[in-house]
N, C-alpha and C positions, 0 to 999 in steps of 0.2 A: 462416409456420411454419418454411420454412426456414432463415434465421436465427436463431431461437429454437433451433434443433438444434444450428447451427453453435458459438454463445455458450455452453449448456448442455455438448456437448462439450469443446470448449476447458477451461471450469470444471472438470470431472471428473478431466482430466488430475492425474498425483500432484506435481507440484512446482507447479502453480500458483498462484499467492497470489491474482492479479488479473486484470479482463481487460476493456480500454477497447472498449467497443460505440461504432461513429461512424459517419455516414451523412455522405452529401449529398443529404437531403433533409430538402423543410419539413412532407411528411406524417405527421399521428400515426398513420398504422398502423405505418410502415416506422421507427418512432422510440418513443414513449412504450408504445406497446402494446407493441413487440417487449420494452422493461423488464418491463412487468406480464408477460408471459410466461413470461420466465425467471425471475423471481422466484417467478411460481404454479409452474413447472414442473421448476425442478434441484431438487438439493437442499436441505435445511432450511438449510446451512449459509454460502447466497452469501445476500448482503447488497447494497444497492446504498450507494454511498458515494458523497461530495459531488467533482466533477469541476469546474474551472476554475473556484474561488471567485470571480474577478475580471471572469470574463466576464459584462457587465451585463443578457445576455437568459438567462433561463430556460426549464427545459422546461414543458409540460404538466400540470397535475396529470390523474393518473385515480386508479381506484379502490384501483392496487397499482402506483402506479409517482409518487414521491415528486418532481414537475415539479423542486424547488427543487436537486434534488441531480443535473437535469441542465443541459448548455449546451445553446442553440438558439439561430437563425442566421439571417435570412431577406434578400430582399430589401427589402422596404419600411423594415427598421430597420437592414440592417448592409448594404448595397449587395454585397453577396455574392447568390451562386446558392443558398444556402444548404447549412446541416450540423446535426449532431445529435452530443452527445457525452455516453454515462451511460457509468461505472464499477463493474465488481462487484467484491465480495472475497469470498474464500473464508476457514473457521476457521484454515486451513492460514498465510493471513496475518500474523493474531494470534500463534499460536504459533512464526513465522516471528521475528517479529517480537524475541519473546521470547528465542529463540535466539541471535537477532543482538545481545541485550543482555547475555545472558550470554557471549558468546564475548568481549564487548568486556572483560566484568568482568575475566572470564578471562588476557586478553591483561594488563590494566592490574594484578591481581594479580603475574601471573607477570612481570610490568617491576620491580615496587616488590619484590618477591623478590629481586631480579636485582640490585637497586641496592645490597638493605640487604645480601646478600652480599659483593656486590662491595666495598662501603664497608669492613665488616669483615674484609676481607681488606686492605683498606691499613693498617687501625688496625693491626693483627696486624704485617703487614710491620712499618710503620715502629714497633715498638713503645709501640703507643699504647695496645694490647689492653684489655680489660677492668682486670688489672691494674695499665696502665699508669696508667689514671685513677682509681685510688685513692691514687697517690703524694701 
């Protein structure tokens, strides 16, 4: 329970977009439950998301915690002590997200402004201006 506090806090915070839950260990309470918890328990809007698509062991399914979208780790298949790694997102990362594509629009706008000024500013100089090119 106390993890699930810890995770659900963290989530709440205002800038948070994301937030990697990871053990070391190979039990499903301290692992796939502690998911289903915080997904039954923060709010509407953390999600769990898909964590080390390439690591070839996965988690658990249970009833609220989607096994495929965590990694797991164990002795008998990875010679490790074992680990546990699921990923939550919050809406705040969607719109994060979105942000970061408009400031990019934004930047790449205000460069191609930059240019086509700047260009007509040498047409102008060297008198190539608008009028120049109807000669």
């Amino acid at each position: 329970a106390e993890q699930t506090k810890i995770v659900c806090a963290a989530l709440s915070l205002p800038n948070v977009e994301a937030v990697v839950y990871s053990t070391c260990s190979i039990h499903r309470e301290e692992n796939e439950e502690v998911v289903a918890r915080v997904l039954s328990s923060c709010a509407k809007s953390v999600r769990q998301v898909p964590v080390l698509p390439d690591w070839p062991h996965r988690g658990l399914d249970t009833p609220r915690c989607d096994g495929k979208m965590c990694a797991r780790a164990s002795h008998d298949k990875d010679s490790t002590n074992g680990f546990f790694v699921a990923r939550f997102e919050t809406d705040k990362a969607d719109s994060g997200k979105m942000e970061k594509a408009a400031e990019k629009r934004n930047i790449r706008t205000a460069e191609t402004g930059k240019a086509t000024k700047e260009s007509g500013v040498r047409r102008e100089q060297s008198g190539e201006g608008d009028k120049g090119l109807k000669r």
